[in-house]
N, C-alpha and C positions, 0 to 999 in steps of 0.2 A: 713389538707393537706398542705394548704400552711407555714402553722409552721415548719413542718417537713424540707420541701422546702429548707426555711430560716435556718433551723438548719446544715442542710447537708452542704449550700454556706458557712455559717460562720465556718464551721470547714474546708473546705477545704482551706478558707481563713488564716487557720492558718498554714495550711501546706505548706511545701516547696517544689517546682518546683516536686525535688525529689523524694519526698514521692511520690506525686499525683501519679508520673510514675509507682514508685513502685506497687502500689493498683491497678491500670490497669494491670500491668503485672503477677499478683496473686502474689509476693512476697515482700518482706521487703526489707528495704533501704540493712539492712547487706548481702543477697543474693546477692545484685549485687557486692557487693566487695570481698565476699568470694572465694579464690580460688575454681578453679573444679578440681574434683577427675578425673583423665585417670584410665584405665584397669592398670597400674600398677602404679598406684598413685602418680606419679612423678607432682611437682609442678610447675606451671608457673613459666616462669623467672620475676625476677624483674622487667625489662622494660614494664610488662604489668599491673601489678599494678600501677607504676607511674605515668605510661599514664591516667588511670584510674581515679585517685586521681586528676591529672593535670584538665580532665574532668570535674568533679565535682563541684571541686573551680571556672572553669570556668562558668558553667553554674547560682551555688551559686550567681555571681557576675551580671550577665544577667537579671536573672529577678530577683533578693531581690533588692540589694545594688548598682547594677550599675548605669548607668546615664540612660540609653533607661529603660522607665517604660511603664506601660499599657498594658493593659489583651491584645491587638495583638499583642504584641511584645513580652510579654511572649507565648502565644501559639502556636508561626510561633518557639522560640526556643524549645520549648516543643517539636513541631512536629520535629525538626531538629533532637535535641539528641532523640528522641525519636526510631527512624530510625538508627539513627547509634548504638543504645544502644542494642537494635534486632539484628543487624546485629554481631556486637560484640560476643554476646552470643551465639550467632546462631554458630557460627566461631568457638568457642568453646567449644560446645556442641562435632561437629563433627568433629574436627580435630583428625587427625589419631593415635592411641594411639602406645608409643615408646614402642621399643622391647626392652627386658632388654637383656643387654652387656651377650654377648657371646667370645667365643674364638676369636681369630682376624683370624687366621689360616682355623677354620671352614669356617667361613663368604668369605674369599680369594677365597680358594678352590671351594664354590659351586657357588661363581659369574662366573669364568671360566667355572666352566663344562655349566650352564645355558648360559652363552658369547656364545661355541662350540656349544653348539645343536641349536642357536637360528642361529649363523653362518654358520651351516651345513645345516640347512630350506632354508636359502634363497640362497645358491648355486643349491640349489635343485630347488627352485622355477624359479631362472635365467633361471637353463638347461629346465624347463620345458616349460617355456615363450618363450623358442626358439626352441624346438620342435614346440611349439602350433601354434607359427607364422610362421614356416615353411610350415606344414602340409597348412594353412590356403593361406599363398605364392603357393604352390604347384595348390592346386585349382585353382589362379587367373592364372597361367601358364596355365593350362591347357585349361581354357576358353579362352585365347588367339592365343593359339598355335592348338589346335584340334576345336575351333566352331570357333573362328572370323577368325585367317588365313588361315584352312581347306576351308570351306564354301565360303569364296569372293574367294580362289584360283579355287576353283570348279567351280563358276559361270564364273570367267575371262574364264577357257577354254572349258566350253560345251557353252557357249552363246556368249563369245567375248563381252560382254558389255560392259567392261573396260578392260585395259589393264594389260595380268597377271606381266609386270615387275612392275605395279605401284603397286601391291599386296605386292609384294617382298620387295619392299624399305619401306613400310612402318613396314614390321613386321621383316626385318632384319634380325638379326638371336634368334630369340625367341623360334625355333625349340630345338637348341641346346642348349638354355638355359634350358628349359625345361626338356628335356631329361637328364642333368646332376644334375637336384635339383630330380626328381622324381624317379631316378633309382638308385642316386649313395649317393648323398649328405643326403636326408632324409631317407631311407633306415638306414643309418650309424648311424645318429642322432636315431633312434627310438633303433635300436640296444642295445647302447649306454645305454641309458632310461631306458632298461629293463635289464639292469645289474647293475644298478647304485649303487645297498646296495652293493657289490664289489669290484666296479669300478667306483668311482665318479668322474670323468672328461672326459672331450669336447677338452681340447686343443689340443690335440693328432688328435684328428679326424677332426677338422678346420684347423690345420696344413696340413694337408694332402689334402686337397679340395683349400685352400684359395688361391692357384696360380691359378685355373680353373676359380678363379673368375674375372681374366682377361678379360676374354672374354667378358663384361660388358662394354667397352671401345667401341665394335664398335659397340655395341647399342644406349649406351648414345652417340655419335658422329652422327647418323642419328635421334636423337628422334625429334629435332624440326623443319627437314625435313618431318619430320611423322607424324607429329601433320600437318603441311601446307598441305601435300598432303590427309589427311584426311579432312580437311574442303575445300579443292577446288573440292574434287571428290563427296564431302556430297552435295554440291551445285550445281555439274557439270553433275552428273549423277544420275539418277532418279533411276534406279535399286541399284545401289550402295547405295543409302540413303535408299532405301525402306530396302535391307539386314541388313544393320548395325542398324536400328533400328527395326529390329523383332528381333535379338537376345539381344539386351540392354530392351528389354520388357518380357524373358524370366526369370525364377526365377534363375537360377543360376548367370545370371548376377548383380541382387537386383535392378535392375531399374539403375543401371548406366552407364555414357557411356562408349564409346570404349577410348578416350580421357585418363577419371579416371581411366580405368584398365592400361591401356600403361604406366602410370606414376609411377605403382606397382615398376617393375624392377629397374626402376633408383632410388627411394626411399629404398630397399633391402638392397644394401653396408652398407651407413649411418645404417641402422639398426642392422646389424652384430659387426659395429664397436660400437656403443650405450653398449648392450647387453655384446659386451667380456668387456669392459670397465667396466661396475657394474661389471662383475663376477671376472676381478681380485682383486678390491677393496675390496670384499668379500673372495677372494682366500689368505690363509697364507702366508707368506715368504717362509717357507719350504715344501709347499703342492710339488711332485713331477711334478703335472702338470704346475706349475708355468710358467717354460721354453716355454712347447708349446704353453701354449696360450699366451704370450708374444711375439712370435713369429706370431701368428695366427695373433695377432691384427696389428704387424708391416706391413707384407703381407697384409691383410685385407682396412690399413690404404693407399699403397701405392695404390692399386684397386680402393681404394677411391676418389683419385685425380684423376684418367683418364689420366694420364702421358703419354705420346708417348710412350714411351718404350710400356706399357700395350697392346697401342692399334697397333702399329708395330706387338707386338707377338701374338696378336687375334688369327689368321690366322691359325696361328700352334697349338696353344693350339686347336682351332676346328678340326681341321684334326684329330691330337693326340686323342681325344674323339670320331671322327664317329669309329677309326680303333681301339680302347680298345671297341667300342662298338660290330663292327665287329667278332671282339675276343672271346667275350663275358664277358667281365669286370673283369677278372680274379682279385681280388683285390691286390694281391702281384705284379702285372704288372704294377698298377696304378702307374708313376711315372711320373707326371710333367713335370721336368726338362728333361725328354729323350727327345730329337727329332727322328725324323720321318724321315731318310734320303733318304731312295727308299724304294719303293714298287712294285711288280709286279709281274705276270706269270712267270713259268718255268716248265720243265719237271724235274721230279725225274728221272733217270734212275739206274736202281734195281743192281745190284753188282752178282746176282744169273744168272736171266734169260736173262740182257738185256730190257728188258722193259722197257717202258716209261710211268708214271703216272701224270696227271696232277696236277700241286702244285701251291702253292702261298707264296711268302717270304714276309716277313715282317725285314728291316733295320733300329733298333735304335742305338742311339748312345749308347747301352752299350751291345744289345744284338741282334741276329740273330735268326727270326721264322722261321723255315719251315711249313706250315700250308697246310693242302686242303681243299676243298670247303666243304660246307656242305648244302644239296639240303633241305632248309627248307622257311616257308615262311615267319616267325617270331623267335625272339630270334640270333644268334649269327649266321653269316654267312661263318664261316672256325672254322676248328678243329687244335686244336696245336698239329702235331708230334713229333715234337723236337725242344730246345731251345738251340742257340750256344751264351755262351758268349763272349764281345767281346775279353774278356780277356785270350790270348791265343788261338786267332784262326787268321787261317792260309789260304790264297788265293791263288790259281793260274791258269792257262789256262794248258787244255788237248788236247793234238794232237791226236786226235784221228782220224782214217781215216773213223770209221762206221757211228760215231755219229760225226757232227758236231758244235761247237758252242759250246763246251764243257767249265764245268771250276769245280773245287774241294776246297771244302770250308770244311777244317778240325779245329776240337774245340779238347779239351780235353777228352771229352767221345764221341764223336759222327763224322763221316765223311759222309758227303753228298757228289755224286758226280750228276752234277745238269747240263742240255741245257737249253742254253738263244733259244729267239726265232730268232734272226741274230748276225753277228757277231758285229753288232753296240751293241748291246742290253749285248751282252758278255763281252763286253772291259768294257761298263758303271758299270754293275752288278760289275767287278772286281776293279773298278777305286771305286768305292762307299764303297766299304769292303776297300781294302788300305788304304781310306783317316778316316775313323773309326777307322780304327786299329791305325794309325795314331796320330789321336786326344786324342785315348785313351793315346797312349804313353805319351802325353807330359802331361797330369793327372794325370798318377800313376807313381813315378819315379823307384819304383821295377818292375815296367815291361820292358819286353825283348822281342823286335817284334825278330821274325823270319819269318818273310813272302818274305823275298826273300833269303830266306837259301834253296826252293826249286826249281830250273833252270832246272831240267830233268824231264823227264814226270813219270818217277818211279825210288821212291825210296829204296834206296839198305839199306841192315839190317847195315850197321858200318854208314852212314847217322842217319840212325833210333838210335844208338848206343850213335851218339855225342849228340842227342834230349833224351836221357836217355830212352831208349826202355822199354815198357811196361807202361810207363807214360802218353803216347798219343793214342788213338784211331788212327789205321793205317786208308790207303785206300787200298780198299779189288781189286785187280785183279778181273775185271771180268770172269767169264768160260769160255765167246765164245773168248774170246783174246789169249786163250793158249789151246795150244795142248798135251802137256808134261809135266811135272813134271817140276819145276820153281827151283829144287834143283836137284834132278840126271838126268834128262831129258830123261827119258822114258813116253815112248808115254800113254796119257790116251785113257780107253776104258771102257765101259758100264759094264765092266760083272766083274771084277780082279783089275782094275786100275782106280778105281773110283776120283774124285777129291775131297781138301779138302782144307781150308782156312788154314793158320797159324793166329790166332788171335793177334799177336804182330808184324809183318811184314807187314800181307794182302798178302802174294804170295799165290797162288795156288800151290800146294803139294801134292804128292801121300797119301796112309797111309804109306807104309815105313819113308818114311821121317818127317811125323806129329805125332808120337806116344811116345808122351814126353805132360808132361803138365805142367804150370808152373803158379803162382800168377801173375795176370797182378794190376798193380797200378790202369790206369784208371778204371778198372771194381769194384772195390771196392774189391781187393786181394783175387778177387775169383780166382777160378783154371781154365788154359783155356787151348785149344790143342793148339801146337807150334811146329815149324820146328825144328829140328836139332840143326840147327846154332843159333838160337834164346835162344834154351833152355840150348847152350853151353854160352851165354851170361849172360843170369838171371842167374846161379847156378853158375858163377862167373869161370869158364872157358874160361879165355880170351884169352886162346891160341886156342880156336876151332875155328878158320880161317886159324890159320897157317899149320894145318894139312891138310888141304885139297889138292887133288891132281895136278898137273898140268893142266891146261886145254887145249886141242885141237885147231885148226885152227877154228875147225865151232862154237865152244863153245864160244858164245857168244853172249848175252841177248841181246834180239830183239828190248826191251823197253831201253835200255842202249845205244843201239848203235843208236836206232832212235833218241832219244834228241840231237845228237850231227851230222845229218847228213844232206846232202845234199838233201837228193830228197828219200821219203818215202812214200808209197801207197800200195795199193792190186793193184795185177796184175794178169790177167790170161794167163799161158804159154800154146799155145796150139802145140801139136805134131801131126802126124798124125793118134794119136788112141786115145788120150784124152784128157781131157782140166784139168789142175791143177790151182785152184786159190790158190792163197801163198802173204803175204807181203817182200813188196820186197825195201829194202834199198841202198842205196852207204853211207858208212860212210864218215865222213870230215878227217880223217885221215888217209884212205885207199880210195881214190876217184876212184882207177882201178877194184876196184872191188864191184860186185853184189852181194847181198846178198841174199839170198829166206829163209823165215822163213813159215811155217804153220800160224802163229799168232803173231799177232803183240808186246807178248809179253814172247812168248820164249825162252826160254834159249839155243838152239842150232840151228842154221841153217839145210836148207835140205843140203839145195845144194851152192854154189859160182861160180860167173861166170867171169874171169878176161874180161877186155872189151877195154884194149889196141888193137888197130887194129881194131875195131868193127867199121861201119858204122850203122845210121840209116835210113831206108826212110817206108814212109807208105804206108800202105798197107789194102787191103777190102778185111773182111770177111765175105760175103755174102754182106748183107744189114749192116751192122754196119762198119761205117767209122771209128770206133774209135782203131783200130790196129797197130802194126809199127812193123817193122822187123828189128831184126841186124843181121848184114849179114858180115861171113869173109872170104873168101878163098869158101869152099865149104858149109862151116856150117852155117845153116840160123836159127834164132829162133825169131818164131812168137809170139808177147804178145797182150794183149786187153785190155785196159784202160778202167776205167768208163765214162769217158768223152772224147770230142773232147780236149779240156784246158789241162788234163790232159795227154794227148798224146801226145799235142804239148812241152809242161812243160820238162816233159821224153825226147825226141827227143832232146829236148837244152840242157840237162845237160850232157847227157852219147854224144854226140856229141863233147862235150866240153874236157871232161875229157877222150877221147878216143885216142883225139889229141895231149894232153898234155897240154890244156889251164885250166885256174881255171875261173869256174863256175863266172858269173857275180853279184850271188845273189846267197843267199838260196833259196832252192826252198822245200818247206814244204809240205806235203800232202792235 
């Protein structure tokens, strides 16, 4: 045994460093020098062999022939190369074998399309990361806005334990923040998501939100008022601490506090802008959404800084959203940029019966609602009748002696005529449409106001003529204002002579005179009934005015002559077998004479009463002081006002003009 021993040392003693390593590693010295075969046999470079060889001699020189001798010296190098020598091999073993040379063209081609799909993942995974974080935002709104501000606002006022404005300041307006990510904002996003093999882009739809994000200005502007007033109240009051901390122990909250949710909102922006930043880096040059989210981010980035500007326009941006909410979120109405100029009640009255309907308008800057209420106790709170735009429509005040407060607000398809509730409320409503119409003008330089081209309270068909007739939605003569035919002036009656609109005019008209049809522009060139005169106008007959006959003394439009008179109202003349009520005028350019029409907006008078020589003094009939008599010679003729004001009014003006003086004022009905 121990021969064997000594035989084994002495031959190893002959061996070289090399060897030895070799013999441990199961192979031969020429194994380790031999190139390796790859899957397609392509040979190491030369720099790995040299190295190789460089190796070799050095270690050759280390333990044979160098200067450091002795079996530790040799086995600490042994161990050295022996490690690196593994390592080497090792390296080589499993280094990745080359693809043999293909087309250059192939190879181009399928790195792009792999570039495109691997580009198109992660647009998708972007849009999906802001869905996710939205939905996941939406929750912390809500747990802010329905359990923490609900709940302390419920306790402020069935117990008064704290005070509900200090509720208020600290949650600001997180209502309407809420409200616009939960209803409007994610809603759009999931939409969006679920079209996306289609329709892959977001900036279209953060374009159109990211001004609403304004409103984040007068949050962040109270938050570190609301972080103070939350640890002086957490301290101050023992109910208030016990509430805020039963709902931060509930699961929905995750054990955090009211503090950590409050902070959600203002951290939100920063993440929007995060978010569109990856997605255009990932977005083509030529992608079509390129513009809007470029856009989105600009908006987004400006929301970002808290600017005054932003926080100036809060205010209105919130309004703009309770009353799109009101609406019911119509999404083609969503517009930003509109403002909210007035709001408020009015009466519809009907063009048929006279009736009055309760309404609600709504005044942006581009467009007029007429809406009514809608008796519900969630969801939208008014129905849209009709929309005017501002573009081509038209304002003015009606003298009307039934209805007072009057005013006519005509668009391109549609004429309202509409009572404010006083006459302050009237002038405003008109003054607010004006300065719209207004604003618009100096935006569109093709528009053309005509909003003071109407001075008379009705307009005549060569008026309607120069506004290019059939273009415009008329305003419709009501029934109870006329008595007669508005073009031959025979009397209407129930059974023969029923009444009928001209659709291009709006006068009331017998059927003789309305049995002509003609295409009207605004109605979209459908066929519509039309006067006479009207349908001598469309069919390009512009001499059918001049054939008309001469007209008479009495012939003369009640609505014509009242726009330019002196003193206009209902009057009852009473004789001693009946009472006749009639409107009753002085024109300004025949001031001697009375005028009596049936209605206020007839085409012929009954009767005329010249009133040179007339005196007036008052007079009681019965119990009603509101009477006055003119009185000349032997002829006495008793009249009965509706008020005392307007009796007195009466009595100044035909006093005046009796004598031969001129009136000191208009006096209007």
């Amino acid at each position: 045994m121990k021969f064997k021993m000594r035989s084994r040392i002495r031959s190893w003693n002959r061996m070289s460093v090399f060897e030895i390593i070799s013999k441990f590693e199961g192979g031969s010295p020429e194994e380790a020098t031999r190139p390796q075969r790859t899957k397609t046999r392509a040979q190491e470079p030369r720099e790995t062999a040299k190295s190789q060889d460089s190796q070799l001699k050095q270690y050759h020189e280390l333990t044979e022939d160098g200067p450091v001798g002795g079996s530790s010296c040799q086995w600490r190098g042994l161990q050295s190369f022996r490690r690196r020598s593994c390592s080497n091999r090792l390296i080589r073993r499993v280094a990745p074998p080359t693809m043999a040379a293909g087309p250059v063209e192939e190879e181009e081609e399928e790195e792009e399309v792999q570039k495109k799909v691997t580009n198109d993942e992660k647009l998708y995974k972007i849009a999906s990361e802001l869905l996710e974080t939205e939905k996941a935002y939406v929750n912390r709104l809500y747990l802010l806005d329905r359990v923490f501000f609900a709940e302390l606002l419920k306790e402020a006022r069935s117990s008064a334990s704290f005070p509900e404005d200090v509720v208020r300041h600290i949650f600001s307006n997180i209502s309407s923040i809420h409200q616009f990510h939960s209803c409007f904002l994610l809603p759009e996003l999931q939409r969006r998501m679920d079209e996306w093999g289609r329709n892959p882009r977001i900036g279209d739809v953060l374009q159109k939100v990211a001004p609403f994000l304004k409103m984040y200005g007068e949050y962040v502007k109270v938050f570190d008022r609301a972080m103070e007033l939350i640890n002086t109240w957490m301290e101050k009051n023992q109910r208030f601490e016990e509430l805020v901390q039963d709902i931060q122990k509930r699961e929905e909250s995750g054990n955090l506090t009211l503090q950590h949710h409050m902070l959600e909102p203002v951290q939100r922006i920063p993440r929007y802008e995060m978010l569109l930043k990856d997605y255009l880096k990932k977005l083509p040059e030529a992608s079509p959404d390129r513009a809007d989210a470029e856009k989105s981010l600009e908006i987004i980035f400006e929301a970002a800084k808290h600017s005054n500007a932003a926080i100036a326009d809060m205010e209105r941006l919130e309004r703009l959203w309770e009353v799109y909410s009101m609406l019911g979120l119509e999404e083609e109405m969503v517009d930003p940029s509109n403002k909210l100029l007035r709001e408020g009640p009015v009466l519809k009255i009907s063009f048929r019966n006279n009736t009055r309907k309760d309404s609600h308008l709504f005044l942006f800057s581009n467009m007029l609602l007429y809406c009514v209420p809608r008796f519900s106790l969630t969801g939208a709170k008014f129905i849209i009748k009709a929309r005017m735009d501002v573009e081509g429509m038209q304002v003015r005040e009606l003298n009307d002696a039934e209805i007072p407060h009057c005013f006519l607000v005509s668009g391109t398809s549609r004429t309202l005529e509409l009572q404010a509730r006083s006459q302050t409320d009237m002038e405003a409503w008109i003054k607010a449409c004006e300065d719209a119409i207004e604003q618009y003008e100096k935006k569109s330089e093709s528009f053309k106001s005509a909003t003071n081209s109407l001075s008379q309270e009705l307009q005549q068909v060569t008026v309607l003529e120069d506004q290019e007739l059939g273009k415009r939605a008329p305003q419709w003569i009501r029934d109870s204002l006329v008595s007669m035919c508005m073009r031959c002036g025979d009397p209407f009656n129930a059974l023969i002579r029923r009444r009928h609109h001209c659709r291009a005019c709006g006068h009331v008209v017998c059927w003789k005179c309305s049995d002509y049809k003609a295409a009207l522009q605004y109605d979209e060139n459908r066929m519509n009934r039309v006067c006479k005169a009207c349908y001598s106008i469309l069919a390009g007959e512009r001499d059918g005015r001049e054939k008309e006959r001469r007209r008479g003394i009495l012939e003369k439009q009640a609505g014509e002559v009242s726009g330019r008179s002196l003193m206009c109202s209902f009057l009852t003349m009473i004789d001693k077998q009946s009472r006749t009520k009639g409107w009753f005028v002085i024109p300004r350019d025949e001031p001697l004479i009375l005028y009596m029409y049936t209605a206020p907006q007839d085409v012929k008078a009954q009767i005329t009463i010249p009133l040179l020589g007339y005196q007036v003094k008052e007079h009681v009939v019965g119990d009603n002081k509101c009477a006055f008599q003119l009185s000349q010679s032997k002829q006495v003729l008793t009249f009965l006002a509706e008020s005392e004001e307007l009796r007195d009014r009466w009595a100044e003006v035909i006093n005046r003009v009796a004598s031969g003086e001129e009136p000191m004022q208009d006096a209007d009905s």
